[in-house]
ZADO-1210 file (C-alpha; in nm, 4 decimals, padded with zeros to 6 digits):
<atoms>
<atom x="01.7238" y="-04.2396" z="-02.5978" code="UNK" pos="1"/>
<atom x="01.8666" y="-04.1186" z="-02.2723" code="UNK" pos="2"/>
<atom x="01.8468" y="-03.7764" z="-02.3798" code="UNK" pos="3"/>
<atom x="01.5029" y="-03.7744" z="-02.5221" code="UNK" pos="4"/>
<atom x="01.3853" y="-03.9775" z="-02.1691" code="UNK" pos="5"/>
<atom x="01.5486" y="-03.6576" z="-01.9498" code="UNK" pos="6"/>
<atom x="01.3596" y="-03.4130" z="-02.2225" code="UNK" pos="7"/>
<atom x="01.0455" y="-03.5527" z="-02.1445" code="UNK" pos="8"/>
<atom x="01.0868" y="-03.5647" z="-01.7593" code="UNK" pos="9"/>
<atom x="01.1571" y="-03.1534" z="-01.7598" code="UNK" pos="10"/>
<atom x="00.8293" y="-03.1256" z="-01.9522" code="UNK" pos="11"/>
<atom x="00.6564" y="-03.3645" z="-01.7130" code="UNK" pos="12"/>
<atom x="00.7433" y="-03.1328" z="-01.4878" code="UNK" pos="13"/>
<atom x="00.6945" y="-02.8065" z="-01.6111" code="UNK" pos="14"/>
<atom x="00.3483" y="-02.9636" z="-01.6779" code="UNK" pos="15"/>
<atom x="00.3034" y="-03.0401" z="-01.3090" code="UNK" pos="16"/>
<atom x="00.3965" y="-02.6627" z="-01.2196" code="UNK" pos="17"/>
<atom x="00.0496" y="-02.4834" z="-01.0790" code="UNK" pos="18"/>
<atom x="-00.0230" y="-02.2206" z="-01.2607" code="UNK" pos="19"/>
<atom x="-00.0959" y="-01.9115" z="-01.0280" code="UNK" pos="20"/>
<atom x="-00.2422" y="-01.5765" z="-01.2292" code="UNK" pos="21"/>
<atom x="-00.1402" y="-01.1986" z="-01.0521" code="UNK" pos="22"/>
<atom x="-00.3083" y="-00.8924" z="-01.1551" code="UNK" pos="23"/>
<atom x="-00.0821" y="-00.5940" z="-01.0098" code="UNK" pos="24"/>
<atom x="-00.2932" y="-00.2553" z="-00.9292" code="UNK" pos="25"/>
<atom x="-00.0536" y="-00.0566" z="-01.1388" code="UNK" pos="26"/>
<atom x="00.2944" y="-00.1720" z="-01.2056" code="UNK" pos="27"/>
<atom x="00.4359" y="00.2076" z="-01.3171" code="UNK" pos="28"/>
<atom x="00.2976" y="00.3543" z="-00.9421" code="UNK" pos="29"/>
<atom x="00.5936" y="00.3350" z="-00.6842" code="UNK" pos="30"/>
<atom x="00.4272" y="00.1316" z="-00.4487" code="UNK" pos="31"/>
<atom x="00.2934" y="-00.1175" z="-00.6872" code="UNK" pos="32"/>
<atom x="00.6717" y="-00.0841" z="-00.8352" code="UNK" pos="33"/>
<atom x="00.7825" y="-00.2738" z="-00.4781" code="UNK" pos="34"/>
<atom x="00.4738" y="-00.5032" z="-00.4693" code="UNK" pos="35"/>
<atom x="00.5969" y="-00.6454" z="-00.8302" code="UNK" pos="36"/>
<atom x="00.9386" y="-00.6793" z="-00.7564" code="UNK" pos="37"/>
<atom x="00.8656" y="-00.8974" z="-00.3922" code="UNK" pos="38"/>
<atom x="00.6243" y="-01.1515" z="-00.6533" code="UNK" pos="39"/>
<atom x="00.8723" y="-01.1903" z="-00.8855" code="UNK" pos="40"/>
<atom x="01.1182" y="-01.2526" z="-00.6373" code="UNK" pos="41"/>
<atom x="00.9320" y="-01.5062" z="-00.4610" code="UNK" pos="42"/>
<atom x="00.8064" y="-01.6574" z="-00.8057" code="UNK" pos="43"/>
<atom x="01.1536" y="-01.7297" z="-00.8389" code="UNK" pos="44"/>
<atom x="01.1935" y="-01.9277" z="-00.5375" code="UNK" pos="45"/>
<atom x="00.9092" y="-02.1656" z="-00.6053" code="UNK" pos="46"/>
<atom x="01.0116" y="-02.4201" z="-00.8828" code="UNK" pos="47"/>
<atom x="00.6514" y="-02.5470" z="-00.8446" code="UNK" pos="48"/>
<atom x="00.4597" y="-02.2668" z="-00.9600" code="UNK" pos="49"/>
<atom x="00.4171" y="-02.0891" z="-01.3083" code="UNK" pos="50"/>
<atom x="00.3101" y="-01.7110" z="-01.2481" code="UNK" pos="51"/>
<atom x="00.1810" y="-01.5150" z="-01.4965" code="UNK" pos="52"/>
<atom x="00.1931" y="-01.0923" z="-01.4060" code="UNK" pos="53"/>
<atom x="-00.0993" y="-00.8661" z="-01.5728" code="UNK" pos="54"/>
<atom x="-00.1121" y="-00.4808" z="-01.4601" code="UNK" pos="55"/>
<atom x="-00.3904" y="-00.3219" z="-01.4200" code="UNK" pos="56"/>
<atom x="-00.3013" y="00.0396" z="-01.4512" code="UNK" pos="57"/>
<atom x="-00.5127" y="00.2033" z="-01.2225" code="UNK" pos="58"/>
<atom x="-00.7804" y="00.1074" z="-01.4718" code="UNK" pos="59"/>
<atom x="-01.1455" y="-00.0241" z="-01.4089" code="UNK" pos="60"/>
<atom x="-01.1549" y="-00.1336" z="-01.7662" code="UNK" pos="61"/>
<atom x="-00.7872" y="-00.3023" z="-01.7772" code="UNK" pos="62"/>
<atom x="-00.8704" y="-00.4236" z="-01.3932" code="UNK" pos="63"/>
<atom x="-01.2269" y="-00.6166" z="-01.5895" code="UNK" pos="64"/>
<atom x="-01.0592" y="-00.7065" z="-01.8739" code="UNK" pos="65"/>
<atom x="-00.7559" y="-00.8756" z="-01.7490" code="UNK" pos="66"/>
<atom x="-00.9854" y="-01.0928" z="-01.4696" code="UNK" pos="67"/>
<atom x="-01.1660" y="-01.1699" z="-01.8151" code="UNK" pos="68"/>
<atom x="-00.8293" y="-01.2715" z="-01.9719" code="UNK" pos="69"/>
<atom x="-00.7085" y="-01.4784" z="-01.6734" code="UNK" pos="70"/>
<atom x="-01.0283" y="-01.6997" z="-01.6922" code="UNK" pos="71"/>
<atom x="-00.9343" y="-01.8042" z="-02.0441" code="UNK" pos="72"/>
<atom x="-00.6247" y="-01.9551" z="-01.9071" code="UNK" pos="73"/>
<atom x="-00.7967" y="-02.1476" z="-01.6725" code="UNK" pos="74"/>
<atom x="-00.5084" y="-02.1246" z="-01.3623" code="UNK" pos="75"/>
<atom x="-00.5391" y="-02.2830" z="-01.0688" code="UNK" pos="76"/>
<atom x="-00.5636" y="-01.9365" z="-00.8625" code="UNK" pos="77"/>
<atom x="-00.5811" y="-01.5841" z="-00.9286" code="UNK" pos="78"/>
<atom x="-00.4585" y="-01.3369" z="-00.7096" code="UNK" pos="79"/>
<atom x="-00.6393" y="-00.9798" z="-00.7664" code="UNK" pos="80"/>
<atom x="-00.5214" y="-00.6579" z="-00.6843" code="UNK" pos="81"/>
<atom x="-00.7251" y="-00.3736" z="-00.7533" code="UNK" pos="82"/>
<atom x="-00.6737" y="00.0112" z="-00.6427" code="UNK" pos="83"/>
<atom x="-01.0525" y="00.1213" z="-00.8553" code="UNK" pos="84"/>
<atom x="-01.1911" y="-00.1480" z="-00.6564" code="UNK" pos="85"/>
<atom x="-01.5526" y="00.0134" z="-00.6006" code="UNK" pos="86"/>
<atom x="-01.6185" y="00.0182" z="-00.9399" code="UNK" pos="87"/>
<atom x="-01.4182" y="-00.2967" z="-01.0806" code="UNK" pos="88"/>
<atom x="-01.4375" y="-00.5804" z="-00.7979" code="UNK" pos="89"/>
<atom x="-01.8037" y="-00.6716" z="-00.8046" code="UNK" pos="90"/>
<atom x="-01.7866" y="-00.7176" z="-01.1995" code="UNK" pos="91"/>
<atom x="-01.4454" y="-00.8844" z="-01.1121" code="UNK" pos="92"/>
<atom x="-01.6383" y="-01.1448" z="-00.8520" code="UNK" pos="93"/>
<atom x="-01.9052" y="-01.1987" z="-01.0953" code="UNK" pos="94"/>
<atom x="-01.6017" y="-01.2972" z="-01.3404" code="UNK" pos="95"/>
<atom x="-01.3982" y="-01.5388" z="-01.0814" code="UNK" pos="96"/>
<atom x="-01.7479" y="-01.6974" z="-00.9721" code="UNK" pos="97"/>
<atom x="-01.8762" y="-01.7594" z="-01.2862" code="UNK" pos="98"/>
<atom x="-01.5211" y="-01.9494" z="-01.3965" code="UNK" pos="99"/>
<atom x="-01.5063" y="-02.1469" z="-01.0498" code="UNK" pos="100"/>
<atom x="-01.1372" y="-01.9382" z="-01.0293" code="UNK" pos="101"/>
<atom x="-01.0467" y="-01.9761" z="-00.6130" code="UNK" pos="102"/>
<atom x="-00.9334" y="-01.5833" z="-00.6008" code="UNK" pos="103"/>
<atom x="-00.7356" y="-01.4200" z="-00.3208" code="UNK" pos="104"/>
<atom x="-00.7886" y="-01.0033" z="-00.3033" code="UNK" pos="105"/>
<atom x="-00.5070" y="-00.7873" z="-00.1901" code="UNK" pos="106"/>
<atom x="-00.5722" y="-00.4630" z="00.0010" code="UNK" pos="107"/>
<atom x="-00.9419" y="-00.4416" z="-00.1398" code="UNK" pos="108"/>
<atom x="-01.2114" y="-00.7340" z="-00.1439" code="UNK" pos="109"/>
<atom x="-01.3341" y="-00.9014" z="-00.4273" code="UNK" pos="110"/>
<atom x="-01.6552" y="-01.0028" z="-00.3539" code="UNK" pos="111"/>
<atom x="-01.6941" y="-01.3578" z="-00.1690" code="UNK" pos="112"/>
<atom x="-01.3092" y="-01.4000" z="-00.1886" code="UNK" pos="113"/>
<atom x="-01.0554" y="-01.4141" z="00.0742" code="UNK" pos="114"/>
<atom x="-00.8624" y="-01.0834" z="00.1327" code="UNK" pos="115"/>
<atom x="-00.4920" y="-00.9930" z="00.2040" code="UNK" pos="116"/>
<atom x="-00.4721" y="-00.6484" z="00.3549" code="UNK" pos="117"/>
<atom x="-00.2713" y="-00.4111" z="00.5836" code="UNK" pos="118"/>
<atom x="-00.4158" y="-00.3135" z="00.8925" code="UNK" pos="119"/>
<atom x="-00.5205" y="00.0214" z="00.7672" code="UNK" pos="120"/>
<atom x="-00.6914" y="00.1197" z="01.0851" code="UNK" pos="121"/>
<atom x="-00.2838" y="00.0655" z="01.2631" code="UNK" pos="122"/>
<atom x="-00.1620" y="00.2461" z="01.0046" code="UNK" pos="123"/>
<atom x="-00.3253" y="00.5490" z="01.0386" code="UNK" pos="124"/>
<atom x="-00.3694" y="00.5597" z="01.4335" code="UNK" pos="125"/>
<atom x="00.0379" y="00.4573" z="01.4944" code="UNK" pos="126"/>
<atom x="00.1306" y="00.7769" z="01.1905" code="UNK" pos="127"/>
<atom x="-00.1215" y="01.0267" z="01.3608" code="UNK" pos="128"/>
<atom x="-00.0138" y="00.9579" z="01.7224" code="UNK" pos="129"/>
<atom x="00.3616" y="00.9495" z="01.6273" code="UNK" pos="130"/>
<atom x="00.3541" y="01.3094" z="01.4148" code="UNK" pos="131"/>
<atom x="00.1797" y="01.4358" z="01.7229" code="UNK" pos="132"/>
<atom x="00.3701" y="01.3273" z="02.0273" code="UNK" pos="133"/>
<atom x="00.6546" y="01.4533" z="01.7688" code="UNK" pos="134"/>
<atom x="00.4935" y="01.7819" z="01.7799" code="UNK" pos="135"/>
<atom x="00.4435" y="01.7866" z="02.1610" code="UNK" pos="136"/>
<atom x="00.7690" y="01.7228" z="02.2293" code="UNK" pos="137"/>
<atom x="00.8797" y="01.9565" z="01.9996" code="UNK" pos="138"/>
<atom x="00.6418" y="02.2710" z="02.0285" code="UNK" pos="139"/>
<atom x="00.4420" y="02.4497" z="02.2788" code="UNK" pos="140"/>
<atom x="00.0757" y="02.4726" z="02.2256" code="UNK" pos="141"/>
<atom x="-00.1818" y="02.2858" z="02.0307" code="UNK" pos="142"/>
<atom x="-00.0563" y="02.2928" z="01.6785" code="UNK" pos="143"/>
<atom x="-00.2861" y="02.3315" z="01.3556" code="UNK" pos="144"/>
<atom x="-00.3620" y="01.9608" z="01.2088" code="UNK" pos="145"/>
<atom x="-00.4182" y="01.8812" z="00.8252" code="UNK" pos="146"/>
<atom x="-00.5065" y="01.5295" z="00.6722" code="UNK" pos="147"/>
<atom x="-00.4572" y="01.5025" z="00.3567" code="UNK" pos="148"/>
<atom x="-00.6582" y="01.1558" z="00.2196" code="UNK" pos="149"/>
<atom x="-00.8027" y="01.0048" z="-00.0327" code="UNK" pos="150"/>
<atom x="-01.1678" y="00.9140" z="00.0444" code="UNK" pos="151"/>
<atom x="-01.2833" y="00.8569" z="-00.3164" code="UNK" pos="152"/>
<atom x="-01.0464" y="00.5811" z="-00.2760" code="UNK" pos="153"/>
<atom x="-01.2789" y="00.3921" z="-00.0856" code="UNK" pos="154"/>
<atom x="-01.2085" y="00.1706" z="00.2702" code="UNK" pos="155"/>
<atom x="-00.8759" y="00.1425" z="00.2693" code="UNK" pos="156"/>
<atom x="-00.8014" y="00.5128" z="00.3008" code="UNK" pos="157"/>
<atom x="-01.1490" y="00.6408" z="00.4931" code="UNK" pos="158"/>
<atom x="-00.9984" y="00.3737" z="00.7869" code="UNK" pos="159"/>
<atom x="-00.6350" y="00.5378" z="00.7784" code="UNK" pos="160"/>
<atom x="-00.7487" y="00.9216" z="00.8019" code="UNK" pos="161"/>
<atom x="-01.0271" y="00.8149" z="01.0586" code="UNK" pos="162"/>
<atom x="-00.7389" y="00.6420" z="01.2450" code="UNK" pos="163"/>
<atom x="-00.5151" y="00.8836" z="01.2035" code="UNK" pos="164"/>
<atom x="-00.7389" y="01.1845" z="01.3799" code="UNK" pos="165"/>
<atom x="-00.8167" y="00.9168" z="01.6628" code="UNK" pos="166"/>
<atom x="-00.4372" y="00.8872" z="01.7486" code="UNK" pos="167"/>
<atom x="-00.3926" y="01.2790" z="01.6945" code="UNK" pos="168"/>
<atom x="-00.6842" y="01.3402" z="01.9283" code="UNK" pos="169"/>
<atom x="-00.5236" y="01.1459" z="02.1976" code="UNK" pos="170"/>
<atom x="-00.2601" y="01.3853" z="02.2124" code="UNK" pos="171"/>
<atom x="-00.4161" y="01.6534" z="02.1479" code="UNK" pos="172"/>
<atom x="-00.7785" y="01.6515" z="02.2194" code="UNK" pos="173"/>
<atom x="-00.8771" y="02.0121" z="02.1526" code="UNK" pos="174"/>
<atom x="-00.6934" y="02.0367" z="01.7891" code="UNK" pos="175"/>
<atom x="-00.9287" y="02.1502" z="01.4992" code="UNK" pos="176"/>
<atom x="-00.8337" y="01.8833" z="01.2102" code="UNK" pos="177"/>
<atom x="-00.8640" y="02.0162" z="00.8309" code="UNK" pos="178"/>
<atom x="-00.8806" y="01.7367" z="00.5894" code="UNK" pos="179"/>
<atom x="-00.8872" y="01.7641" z="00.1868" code="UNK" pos="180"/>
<atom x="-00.8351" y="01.4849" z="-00.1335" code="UNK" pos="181"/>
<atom x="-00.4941" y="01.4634" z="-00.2923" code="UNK" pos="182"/>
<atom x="-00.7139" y="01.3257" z="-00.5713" code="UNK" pos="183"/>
<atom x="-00.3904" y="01.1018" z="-00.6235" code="UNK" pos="184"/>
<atom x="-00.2008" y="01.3640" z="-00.7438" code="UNK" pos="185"/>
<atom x="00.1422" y="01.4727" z="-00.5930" code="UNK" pos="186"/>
<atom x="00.0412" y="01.8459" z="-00.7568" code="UNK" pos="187"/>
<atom x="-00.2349" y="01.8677" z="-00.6012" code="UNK" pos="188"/>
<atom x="-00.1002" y="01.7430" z="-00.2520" code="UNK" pos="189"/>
<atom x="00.1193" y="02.0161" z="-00.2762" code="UNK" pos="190"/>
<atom x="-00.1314" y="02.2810" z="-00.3683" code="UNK" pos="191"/>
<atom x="-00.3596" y="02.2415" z="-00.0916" code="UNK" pos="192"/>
<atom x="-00.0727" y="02.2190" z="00.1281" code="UNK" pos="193"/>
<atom x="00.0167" y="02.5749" z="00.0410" code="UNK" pos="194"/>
<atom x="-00.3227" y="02.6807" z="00.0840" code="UNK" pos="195"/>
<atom x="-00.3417" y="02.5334" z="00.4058" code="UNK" pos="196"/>
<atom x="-00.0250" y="02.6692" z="00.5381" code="UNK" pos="197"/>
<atom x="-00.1218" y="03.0043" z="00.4164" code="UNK" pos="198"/>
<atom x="-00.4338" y="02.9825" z="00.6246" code="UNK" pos="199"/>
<atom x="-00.2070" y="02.9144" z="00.9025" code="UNK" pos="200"/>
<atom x="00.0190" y="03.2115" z="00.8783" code="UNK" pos="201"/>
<atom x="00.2904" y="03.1689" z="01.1819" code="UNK" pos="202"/>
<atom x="00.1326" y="02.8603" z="01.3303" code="UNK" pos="203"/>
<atom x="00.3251" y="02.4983" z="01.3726" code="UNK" pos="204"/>
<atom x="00.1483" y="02.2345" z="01.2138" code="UNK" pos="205"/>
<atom x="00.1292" y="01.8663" z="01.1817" code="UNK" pos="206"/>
<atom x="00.0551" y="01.6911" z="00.8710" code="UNK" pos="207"/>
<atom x="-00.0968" y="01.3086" z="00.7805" code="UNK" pos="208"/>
<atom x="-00.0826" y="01.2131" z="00.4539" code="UNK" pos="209"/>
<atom x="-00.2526" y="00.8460" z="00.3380" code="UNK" pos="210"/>
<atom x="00.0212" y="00.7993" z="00.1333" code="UNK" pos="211"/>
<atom x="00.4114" y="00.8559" z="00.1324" code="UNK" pos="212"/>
<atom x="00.4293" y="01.0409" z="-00.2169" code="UNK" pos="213"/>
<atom x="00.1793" y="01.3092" z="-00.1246" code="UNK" pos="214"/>
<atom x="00.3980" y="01.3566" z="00.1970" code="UNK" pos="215"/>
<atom x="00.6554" y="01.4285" z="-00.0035" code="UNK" pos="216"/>
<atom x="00.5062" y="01.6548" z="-00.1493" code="UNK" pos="217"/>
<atom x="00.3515" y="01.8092" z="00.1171" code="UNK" pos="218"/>
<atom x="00.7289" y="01.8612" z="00.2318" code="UNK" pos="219"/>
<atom x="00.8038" y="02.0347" z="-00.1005" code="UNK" pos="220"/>
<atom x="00.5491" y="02.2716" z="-00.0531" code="UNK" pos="221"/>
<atom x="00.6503" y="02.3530" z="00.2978" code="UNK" pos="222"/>
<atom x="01.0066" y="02.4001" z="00.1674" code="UNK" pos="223"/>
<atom x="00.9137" y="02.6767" z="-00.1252" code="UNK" pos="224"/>
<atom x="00.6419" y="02.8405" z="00.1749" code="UNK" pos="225"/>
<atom x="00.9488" y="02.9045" z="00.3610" code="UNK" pos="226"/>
<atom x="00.7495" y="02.7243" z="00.6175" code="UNK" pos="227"/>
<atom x="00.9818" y="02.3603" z="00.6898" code="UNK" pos="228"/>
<atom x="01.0557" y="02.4471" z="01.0459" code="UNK" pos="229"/>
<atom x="00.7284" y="02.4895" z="01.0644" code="UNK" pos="230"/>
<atom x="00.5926" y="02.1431" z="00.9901" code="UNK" pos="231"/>
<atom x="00.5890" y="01.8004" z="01.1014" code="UNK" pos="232"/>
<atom x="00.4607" y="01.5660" z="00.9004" code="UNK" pos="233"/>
<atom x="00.3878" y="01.1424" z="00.8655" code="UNK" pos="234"/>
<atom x="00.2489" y="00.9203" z="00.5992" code="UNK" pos="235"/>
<atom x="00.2118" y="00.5462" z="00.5551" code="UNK" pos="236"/>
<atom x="00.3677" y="00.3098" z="00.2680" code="UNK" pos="237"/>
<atom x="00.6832" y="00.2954" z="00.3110" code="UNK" pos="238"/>
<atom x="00.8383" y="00.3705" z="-00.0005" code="UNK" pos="239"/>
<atom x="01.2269" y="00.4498" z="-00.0098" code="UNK" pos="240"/>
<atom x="01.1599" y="00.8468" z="-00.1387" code="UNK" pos="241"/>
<atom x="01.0818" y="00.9142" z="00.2429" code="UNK" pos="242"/>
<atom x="01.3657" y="00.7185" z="00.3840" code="UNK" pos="243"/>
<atom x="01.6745" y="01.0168" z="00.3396" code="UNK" pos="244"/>
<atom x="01.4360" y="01.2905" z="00.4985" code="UNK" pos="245"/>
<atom x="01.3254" y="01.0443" z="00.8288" code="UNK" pos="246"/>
<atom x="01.7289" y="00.9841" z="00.8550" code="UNK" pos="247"/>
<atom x="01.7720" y="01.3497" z="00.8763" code="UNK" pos="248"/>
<atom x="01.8273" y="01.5734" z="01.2024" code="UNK" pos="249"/>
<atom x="01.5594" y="01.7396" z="01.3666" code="UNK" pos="250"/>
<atom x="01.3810" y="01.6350" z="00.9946" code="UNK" pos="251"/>
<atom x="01.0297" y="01.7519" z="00.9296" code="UNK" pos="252"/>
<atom x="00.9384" y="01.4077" z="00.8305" code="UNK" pos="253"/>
<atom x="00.8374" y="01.1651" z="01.1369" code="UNK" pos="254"/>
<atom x="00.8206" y="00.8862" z="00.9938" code="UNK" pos="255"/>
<atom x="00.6119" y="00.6242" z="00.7764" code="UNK" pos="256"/>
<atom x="00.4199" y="00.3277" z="00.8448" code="UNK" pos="257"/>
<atom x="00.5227" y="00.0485" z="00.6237" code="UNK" pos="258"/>
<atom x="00.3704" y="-00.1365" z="00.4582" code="UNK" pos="259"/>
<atom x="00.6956" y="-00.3560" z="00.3514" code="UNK" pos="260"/>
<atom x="00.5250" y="-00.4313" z="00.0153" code="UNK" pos="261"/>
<atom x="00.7990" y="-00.6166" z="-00.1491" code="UNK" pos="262"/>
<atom x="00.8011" y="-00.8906" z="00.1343" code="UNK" pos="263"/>
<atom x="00.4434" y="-00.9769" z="00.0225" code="UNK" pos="264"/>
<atom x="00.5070" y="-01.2066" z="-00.2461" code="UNK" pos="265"/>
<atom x="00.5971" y="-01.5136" z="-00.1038" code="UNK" pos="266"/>
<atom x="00.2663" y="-01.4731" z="00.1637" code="UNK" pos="267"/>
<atom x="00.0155" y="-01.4663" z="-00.1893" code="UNK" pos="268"/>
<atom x="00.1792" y="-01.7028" z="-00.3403" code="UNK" pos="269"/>
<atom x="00.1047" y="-01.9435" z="-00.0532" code="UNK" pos="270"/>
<atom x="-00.2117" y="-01.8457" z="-00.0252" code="UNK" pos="271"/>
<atom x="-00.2862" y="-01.8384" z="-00.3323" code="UNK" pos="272"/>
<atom x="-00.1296" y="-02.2460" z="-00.3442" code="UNK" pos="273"/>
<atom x="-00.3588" y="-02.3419" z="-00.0741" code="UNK" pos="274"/>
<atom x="-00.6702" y="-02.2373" z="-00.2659" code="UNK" pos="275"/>
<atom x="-00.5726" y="-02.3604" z="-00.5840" code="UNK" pos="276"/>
<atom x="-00.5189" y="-02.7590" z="-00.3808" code="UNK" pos="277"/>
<atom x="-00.8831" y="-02.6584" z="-00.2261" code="UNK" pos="278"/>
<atom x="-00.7241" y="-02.6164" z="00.1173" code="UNK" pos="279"/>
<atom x="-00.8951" y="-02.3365" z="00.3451" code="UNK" pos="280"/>
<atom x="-00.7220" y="-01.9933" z="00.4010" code="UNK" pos="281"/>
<atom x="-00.8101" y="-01.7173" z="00.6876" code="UNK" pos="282"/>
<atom x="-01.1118" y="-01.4519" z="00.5423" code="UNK" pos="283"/>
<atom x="-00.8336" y="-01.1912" z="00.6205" code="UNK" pos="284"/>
<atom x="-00.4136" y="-01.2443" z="00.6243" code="UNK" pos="285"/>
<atom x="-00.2107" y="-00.9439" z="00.6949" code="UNK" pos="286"/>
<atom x="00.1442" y="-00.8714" z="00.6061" code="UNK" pos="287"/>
<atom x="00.3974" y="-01.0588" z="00.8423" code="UNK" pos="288"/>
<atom x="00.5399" y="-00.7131" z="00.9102" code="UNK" pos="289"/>
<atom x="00.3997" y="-00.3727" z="00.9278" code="UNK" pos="290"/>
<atom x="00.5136" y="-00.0632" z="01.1920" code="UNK" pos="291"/>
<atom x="00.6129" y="00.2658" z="01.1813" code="UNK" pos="292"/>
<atom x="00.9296" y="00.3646" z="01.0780" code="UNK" pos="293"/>
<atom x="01.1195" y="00.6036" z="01.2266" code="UNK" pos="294"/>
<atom x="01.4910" y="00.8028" z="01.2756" code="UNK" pos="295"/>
<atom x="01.4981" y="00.5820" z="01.6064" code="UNK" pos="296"/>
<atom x="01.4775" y="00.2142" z="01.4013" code="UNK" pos="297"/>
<atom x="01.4787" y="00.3229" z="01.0279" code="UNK" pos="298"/>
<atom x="01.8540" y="00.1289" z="01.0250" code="UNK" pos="299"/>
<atom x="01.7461" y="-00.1701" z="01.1484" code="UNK" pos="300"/>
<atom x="01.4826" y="-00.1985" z="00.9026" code="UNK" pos="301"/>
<atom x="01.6212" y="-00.0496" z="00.5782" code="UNK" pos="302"/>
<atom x="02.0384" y="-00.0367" z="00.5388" code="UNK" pos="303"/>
<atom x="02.1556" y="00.3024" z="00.3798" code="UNK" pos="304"/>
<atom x="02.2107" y="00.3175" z="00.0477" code="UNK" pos="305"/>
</atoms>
């Protein structure tokens, strides 16, 4: 009898755990790889909550149909993240709305719904104005600038590249900025970096990515051009690929603004609480911490393997 009492009491409770629904942009990306890992981390550390992960691949379809899915399982929040966002949030908002499902967004709104979001606008300004004052340290003369960006992906990156030539201007107010799409695609990233470097035949030359991959791979290319010493380059994210080349002397890589993505999981999961017990949240949270990181306090923020 004892026994089947303390049986019943752990499902009382596991009944009394609020459910809380996260849809993951794309759990295979690297980035989303770090934003996973931080909510299940933190989903561990709250007893009181049930979370249930869904990926959305990158997908508008997958994106639609998992909001879709997570209404059927009626939790008591849903927290949406969304990298196709033009295309899939307003059929997501119709979806959330028409369920009465208190949604947080992350990065990109959903319609009507609270959003949790990097400062974009930081982001872009602090990596511009560091890979320049880098350069002016480090060459003489106005240097040849190239953004490379992603402005089919919407907001988020159009704010970081226009950032980013604001802080390059201030150090440079003459420089003629070239920008191009990565399209996503590290190959591509690299192949207009070529081009552009080939342009640029026996200049220096500063680079911006929107994202830490395609600085990578902007680095790559600079390496087969025979054109590293040549470059200096920043990106935003905040990703661990980056970390051994900031570390290194003299290295063409400035630094990245990060993003710290798997320290975001215990942030939307409070949020996400305090909508689910209809208690008010902020139209816009950002990350507790986000700078750029550089060879000066890289260490203090990330130990060496």
């Amino acid at each position: 009898m004892c026994i089947a009492a303390v049986a019943g009491a752990g499902v009382a409770r596991a009944q009394q755990r609020l459910r809380i629904a996260f849809a993951n942009f794309n759990d295979e990306a690297s980035f989303g790889t770090l934003v996973l890992r931080g909510m299940r981390e933190a989903a561990k550390k709250r007893p009181d909550l049930d979370v249930t992960f869904y990926d959305n691949k990158a997908d508008v379809t997958r994106a639609v149909e998992n909001a879709r899915l997570v209404v059927t399982t009626k939790p008591g929040a849903f927290i949406e993240y969304s990298s196709v966002s033009a295309a899939a949030n307003p059929q997501i908002a119709r979806i959330v709305k028409g369920a009465g499902l208190p949604t947080v967004s992350v990065q990109s709104r959903v319609p009507d719904t609270p959003l949790f979001a990097v400062d974009n606008e930081l982001a872009g300004y602090s990596g511009g104005k560091a890979v320049a004052t880098a350069a002016k340290k480090r060459w003489p003369g106005t240097p040849a600038v190239f953004l490379i960006s992603l402005p089919e992906g919407g907001p988020v990156f159009l704010d970081r590249a226009k950032a980013a030539r604001t802080g390059i201007l201030e150090i440079f107010p003459d420089a003629a900025i070239s920008e191009e799409s990565s399209k996503d695609d590290p190959k591509i990233a690299s192949a207009i970096t070529t081009s552009f470097l080939t342009r640029n035949p026996g200049r220096k030359v500063i680079i911006f990515s929107h994202v830490d991959g395609m600085g990578i791979a902007a680095l790559t290319a600079a390496r087969n051009s025979g054109r590293e010493a040549d470059v200096l380059i920043s990106s935003t994210g905040g990703e661990a690929v980056v970390f051994p080349e900031i570390r290194k002397p003299n290295s063409a890589y400035v630094g990245t603004f990060s993003f710290f993505p798997d320290e975001w999981g215990a942030d939307l999961l409070a949020l996400a609480t305090k909508l689910a017990h209809g208690e008010s949240i902020p139209d816009t949270t950002r990350p507790a911490r986000q700078l750029f990181v550089d060879a000066a306090n890289i260490n203090q923020y990330y130990a060496r393997p």
